[in-house]
N, C-alpha and C positions, 0 to 999 in steps of 0.2 A: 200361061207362062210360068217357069219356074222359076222360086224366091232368090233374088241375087244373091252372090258368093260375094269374098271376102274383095275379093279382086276389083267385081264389077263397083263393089260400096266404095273404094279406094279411089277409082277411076273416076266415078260421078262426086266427089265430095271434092277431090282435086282439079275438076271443071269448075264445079261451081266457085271454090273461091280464086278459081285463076291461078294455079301451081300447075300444071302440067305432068312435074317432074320435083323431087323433094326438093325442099330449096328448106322454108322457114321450116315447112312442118316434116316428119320421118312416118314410113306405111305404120307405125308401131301408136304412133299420137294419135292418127289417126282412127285407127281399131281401138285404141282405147275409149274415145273421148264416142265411139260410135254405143260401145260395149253401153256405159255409162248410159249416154238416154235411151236406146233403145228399153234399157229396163226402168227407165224414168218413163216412155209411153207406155209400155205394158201394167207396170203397177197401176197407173191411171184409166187403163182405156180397158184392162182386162178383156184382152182379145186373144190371148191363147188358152183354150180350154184342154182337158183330158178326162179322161175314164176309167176307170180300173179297181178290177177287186183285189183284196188288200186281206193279208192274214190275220189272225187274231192270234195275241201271242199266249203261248200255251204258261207263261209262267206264272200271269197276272188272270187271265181269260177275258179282260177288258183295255190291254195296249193295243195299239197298232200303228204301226213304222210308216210316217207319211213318206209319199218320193219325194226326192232330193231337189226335183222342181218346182216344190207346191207352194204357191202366195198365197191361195185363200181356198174356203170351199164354196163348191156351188150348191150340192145335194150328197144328202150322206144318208145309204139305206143300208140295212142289217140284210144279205142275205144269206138264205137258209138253203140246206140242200137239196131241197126241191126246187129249188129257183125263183124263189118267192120271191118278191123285197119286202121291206117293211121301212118305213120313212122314217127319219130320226132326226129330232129336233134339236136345237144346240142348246144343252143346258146352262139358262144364265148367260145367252148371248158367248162369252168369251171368260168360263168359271177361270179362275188361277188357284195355284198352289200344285202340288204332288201327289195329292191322293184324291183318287174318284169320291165324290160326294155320292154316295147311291143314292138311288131316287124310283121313287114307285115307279115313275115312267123312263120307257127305257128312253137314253139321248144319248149326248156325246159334249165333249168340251173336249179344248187343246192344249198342248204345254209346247210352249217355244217356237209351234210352227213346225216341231219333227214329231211331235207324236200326238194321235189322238186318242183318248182313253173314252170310253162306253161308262152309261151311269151303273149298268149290270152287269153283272158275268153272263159270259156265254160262252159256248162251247165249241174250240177252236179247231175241232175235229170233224164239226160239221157245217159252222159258221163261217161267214167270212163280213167284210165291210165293203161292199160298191159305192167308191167315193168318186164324184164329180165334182172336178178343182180347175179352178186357175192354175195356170203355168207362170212359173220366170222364165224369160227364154236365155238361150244358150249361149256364154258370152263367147267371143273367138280369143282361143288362147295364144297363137304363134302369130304374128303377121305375115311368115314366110309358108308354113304346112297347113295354116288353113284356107291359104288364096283360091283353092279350089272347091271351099264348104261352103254352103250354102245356106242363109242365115235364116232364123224360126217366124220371122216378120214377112206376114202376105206382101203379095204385092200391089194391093187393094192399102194399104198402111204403108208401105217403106216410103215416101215420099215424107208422109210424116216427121220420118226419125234423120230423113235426110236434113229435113231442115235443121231442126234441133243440131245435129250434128255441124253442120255446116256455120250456125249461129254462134257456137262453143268454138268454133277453130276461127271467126273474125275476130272475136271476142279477144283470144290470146293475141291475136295479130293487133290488137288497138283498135281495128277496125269497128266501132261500135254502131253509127246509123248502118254499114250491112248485117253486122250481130242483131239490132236488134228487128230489122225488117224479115231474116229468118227467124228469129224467134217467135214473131206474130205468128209465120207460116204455122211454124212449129204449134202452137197452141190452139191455133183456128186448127188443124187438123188431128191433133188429140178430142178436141170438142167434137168432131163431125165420128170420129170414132167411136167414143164412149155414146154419143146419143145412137149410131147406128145398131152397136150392140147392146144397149138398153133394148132397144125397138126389138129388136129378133128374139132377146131371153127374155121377153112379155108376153111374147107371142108363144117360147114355149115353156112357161110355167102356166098356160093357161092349161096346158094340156096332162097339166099333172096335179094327180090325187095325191089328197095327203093324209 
């Protein structure tokens, strides 16, 4: 089954709290307040992954321009143009400041979450970075143009962010014993999230060398 659109999130959040039709809340409250925890279950339960090589920038021979999605990394390897990888370790967990600390061994650290800088130079002509990252997923920006998008949460999770969502709109209403009966929902099912996808990325980091 394909991940619901904006329309069907619009439909099921105004069932559950009994609106039908906009009365207290507007389509617009709604997508926002969805927008909201949606990336409140993702930063927690990190469930949307990606993959992709990434240039080295020729001015430095050690920056490199994260996507515009990225929360965190999963695995970051140096490849070379023979298709080799080479595993890279984070220097200093999460180094800070502006300039690369070089380091006998090659790694990597971050500045601000947009860029990641190499503890060496390499050569951006032959090089590249294969990074595997968490995603933020994609918040809906129009509540009218995007009724027809369809949102970056499986459908094995959107139940999840229903609640949360649906918890957040009792909430405003005063309505608190049903705010907070979804929010339970809401948190029992981030829980059963994060430990499912713990269990799968155990499974396969066993399968990799480092």
């Amino acid at each position: 089954m394909a991940n619901r659109t904006l329309a069907e999130i619009i439909e099921e959040c105004r069932y559950l709290v009994s609106e039908p039709t906009p009365a207290f809340f507007t389509d617009k409250e709604i997508m926002l307040f969805y927008n909201a925890v949606q990336m409140e279950f993702v930063k927690w339960t990190k469930i949307l992954k990606e993959e992709t090589d990434l240039a080295i920038s020729a001015v430095d021979n050690v920056s490199v321009t994260l996507p515009a999605d990225f929360l965190a990394t999963k695995f970051v390897h140096l490849k070379s143009s023979d298709g080799s990888l080479q595993f890279l370790h984070p220097y200093g967990g999460r180094a800070r400041g502006v300039r690369s600390p070089m380091s006998e061994d090659l790694g990597y650290y971050l500045i601000n979450n947009t860029t990641l800088k190499l503890t060496q130079e390499q050569d951006p002509n032959s090089d590249e970075v294969r990074l595997a990252y968490y995603q933020t997923p994609t918040p809906f920006a129009d509540e009218v143009a995007d009724l027809a998008v369809s949102c970056d949460i499986e459908d094995a999770y959107i139940d999840g962010v229903l609640a949360g969502t649906v918890s957040r709109l009792f909430k405003k209403r005063r309505e608190l014993q049903e705010s907070n009966i979804y929010f339970a929902e809401f948190q029992k099912k981030m829980a059963e999230a994060r430990r499912f996808e713990n269990k799968r990325e155990g499974v396969r980091q066993m399968n990799i060398i480092y």
